[in-house]
C-alpha positions as CSV (number, residue, x, y, z in Angstrom):
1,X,-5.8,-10.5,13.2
2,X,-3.2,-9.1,15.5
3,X,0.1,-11.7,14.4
4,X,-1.3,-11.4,11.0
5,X,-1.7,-7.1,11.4
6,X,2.5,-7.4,12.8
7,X,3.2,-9.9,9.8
8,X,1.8,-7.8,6.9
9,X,2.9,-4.5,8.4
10,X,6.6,-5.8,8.3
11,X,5.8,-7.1,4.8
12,X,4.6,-4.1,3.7
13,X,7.4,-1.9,4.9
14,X,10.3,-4.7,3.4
15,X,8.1,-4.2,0.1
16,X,7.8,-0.4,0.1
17,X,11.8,-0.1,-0.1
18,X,11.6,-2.1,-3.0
19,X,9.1,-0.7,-4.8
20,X,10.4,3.0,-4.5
21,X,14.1,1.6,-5.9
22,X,11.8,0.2,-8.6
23,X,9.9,3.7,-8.7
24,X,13.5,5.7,-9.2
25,X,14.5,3.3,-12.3
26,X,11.1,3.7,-14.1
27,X,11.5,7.7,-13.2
28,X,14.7,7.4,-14.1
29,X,14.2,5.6,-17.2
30,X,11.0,8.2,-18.2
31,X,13.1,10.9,-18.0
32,X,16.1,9.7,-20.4
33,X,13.5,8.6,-23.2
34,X,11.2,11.5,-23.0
35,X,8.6,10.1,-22.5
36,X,6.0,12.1,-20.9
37,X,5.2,9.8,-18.1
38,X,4.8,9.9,-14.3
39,X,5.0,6.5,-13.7
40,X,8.1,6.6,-11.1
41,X,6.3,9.7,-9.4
42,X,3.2,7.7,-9.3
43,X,5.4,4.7,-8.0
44,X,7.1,6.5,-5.2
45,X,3.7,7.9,-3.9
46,X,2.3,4.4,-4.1
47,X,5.5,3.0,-2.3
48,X,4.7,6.0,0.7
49,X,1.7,4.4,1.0
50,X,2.4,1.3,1.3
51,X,5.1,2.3,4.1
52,X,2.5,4.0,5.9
53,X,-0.2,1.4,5.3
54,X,2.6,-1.3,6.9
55,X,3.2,1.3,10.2
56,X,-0.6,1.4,11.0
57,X,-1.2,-1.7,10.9
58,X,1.7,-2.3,13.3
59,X,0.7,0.9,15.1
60,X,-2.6,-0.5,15.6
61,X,-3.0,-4.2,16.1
62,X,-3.2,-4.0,19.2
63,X,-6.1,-1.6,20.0
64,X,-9.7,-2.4,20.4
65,X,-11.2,0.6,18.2
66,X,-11.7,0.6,14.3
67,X,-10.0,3.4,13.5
68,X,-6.6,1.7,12.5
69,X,-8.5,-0.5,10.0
70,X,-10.0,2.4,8.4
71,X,-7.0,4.7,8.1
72,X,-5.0,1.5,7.0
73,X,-8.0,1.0,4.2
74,X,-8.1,4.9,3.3
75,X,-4.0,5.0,2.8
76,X,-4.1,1.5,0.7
77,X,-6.7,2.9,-1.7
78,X,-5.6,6.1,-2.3
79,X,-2.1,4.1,-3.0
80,X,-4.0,1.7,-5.2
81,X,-5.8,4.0,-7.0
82,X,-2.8,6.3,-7.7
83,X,-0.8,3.2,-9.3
84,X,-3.8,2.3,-11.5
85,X,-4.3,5.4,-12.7
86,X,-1.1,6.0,-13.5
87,X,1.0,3.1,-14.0
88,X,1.9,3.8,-17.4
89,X,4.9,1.8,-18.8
90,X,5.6,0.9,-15.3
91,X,3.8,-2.4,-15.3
92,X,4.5,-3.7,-12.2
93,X,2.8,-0.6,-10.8
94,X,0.1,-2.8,-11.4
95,X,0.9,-5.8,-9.5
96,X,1.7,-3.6,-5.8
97,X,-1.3,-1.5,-6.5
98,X,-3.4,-5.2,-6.6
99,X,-1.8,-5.6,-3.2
100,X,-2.9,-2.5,-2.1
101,X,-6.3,-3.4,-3.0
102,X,-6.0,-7.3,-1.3
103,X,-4.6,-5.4,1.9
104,X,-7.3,-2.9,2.0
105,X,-10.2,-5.5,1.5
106,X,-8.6,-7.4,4.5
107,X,-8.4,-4.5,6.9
108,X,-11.6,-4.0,6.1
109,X,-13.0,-7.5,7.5
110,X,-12.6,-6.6,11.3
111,X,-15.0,-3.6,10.6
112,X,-17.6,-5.6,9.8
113,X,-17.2,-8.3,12.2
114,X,-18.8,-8.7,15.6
115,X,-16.5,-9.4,18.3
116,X,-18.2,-12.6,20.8
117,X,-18.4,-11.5,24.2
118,X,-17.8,-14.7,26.6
């Protein structure tokens, strides 16, 4: 889990920068049609998230405890459920909020497994 904690962290942090350019054209693009929507608020706060999901999983794949795995779980869901609820026209909202979820399910399997002792 450790090269693959470093791997998605990095991922995660490339993917955050894109998400909150895509987050400033769907605010931007809500505020010039009027429409009432949050959807590039609800994007940026997603795309914070994700950036701080990605930093605690680097932070902490290298420590023996579980907190890491539940604060990176916490951070994802509360990202996830912020897209979903508020995606609105922003559709691909949708898509990094899924990713949240897929992240947070995975950071949740060393919590549940049982290290071997040798």
């Amino acid at each position: 889990m450790k090269t693959f904690k470093l791997v998605a962290g990095i991922l995660c942090i490339v993917l955050s920068a894109f998400v909150i350019f895509q987050s400033c054209a769907a605010g931007l693009f809500n505020t010039l049609s009027e429409s009432g929507e949050v959807s590039g608020t609800a994007g940026t706060i997603a795309a914070i998230m994700l950036l701080t999901g990605g930093i605690i999983m680097i932070a902490t794949r290298n420590k023996e405890g579980k907190g890491g795995s539940i604060a990176a779980v916490v951070v994802f869901l509360i990202g996830a459920l912020v897209g979903f609820s508020m995606a609105g026209s922003y559709s691909d909202l949708k898509i990094w909020s899924g990713l949240m979820v897929i992240l947070a399910v995975i950071n949740l399997i060393p919590l549940f497994t049982k290290k071997q002792e040798v």
